[in-house]
Every structure is written in structure tokens, then in C-alpha cells.
N, C-alpha and C positions, 0 to 999 in steps of 0.2 A: 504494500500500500504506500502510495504518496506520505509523505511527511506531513503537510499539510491537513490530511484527512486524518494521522494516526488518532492523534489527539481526539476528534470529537467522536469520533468512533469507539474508543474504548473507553472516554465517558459515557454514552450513553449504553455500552455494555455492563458497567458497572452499578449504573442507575437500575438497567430493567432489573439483573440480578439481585440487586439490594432489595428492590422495593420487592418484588416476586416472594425472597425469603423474608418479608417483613411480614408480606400477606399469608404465608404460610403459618408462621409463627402465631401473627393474630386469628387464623383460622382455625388452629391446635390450642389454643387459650380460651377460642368461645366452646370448641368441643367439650373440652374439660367442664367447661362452665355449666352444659347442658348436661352432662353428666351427672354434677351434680346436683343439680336444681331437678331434673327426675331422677335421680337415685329418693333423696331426701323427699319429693313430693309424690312418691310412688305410681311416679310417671313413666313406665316401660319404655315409651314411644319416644317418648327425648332422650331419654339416658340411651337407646338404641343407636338416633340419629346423630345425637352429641361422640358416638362410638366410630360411626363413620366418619363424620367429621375432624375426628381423630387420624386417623388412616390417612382419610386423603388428603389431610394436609401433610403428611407424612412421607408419602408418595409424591404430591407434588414438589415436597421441598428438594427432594432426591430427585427428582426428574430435571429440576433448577441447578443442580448440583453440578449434574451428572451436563448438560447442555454447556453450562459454563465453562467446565472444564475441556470441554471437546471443541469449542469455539475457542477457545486461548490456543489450544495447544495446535488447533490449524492454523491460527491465526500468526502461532509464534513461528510453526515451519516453515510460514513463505517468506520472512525474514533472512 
């Protein structure tokens, strides 16, 4: 890549990734959250979806992970 482009390029790599495992992390926080609010309200149905919720923010953060790394490490080889 041009010089010129390097730079805004791997800011906004850095941006999607932050934000992406920001989103992750607050989607694994409200999981938990439902979990507990139908665990204690003997709500099966939230404490379920608060379960999944769990998961795929879990899965999504690993797929953030996993993309970021494989975008760098292309990105590093054509250097």
C-alpha cells in the first residue's frame, strides 16, 4: 500500500476492531445481566436467551479476533 493510505487504513482497522470487541463485551455483560434477572425472577425464557446471548457474543468476539489477525498478517506480507 501507498504510504499515504497506510495510515488511514489501519486507523480505521483498529477503530472497527475496537468498537466490534467493545460490542461484544457489552453484549456478554447484558447476557449475564439476563441471566440473572430470570434466574432470580424464575424466568426460564430470559435466563435461556441471556444464555445465548452469552455464546454469541463469545463467538462473535473470536470471529473479530480471528479476522483481525488474518487482515494484519496479509496486510503485513505485502510489505
Amino acid at each position: 500500500m501507498p504510504k499515504d493510505v497506510d495510515k488511514p487504513v489501519q486507523s480505521i482497522l483498529n477503530w472497527t476492531a475496537g468498537l466490534g470487541l467493545a460490542g461484544a463485551v457489552l453484549g456478554g455483560l447484558l447476557g449475564w445481566a439476563a441471566v440473572a434477572v430470570g434466574h432470580n425472577s424464575e424466568r426460564a425464557a430470559l435466563a435461556a436467551r441471556g444464555k445465548q446471548a452469552i455464546l454469541w457474543s463469545l463467538f462473535g468476539a473470536g470471529g473479530i479476533g480471528v479476522t483481525a489477525a488474518l487482515v494484519t498478517t496479509f496486510y503485513n506480507m505485502t510489505k
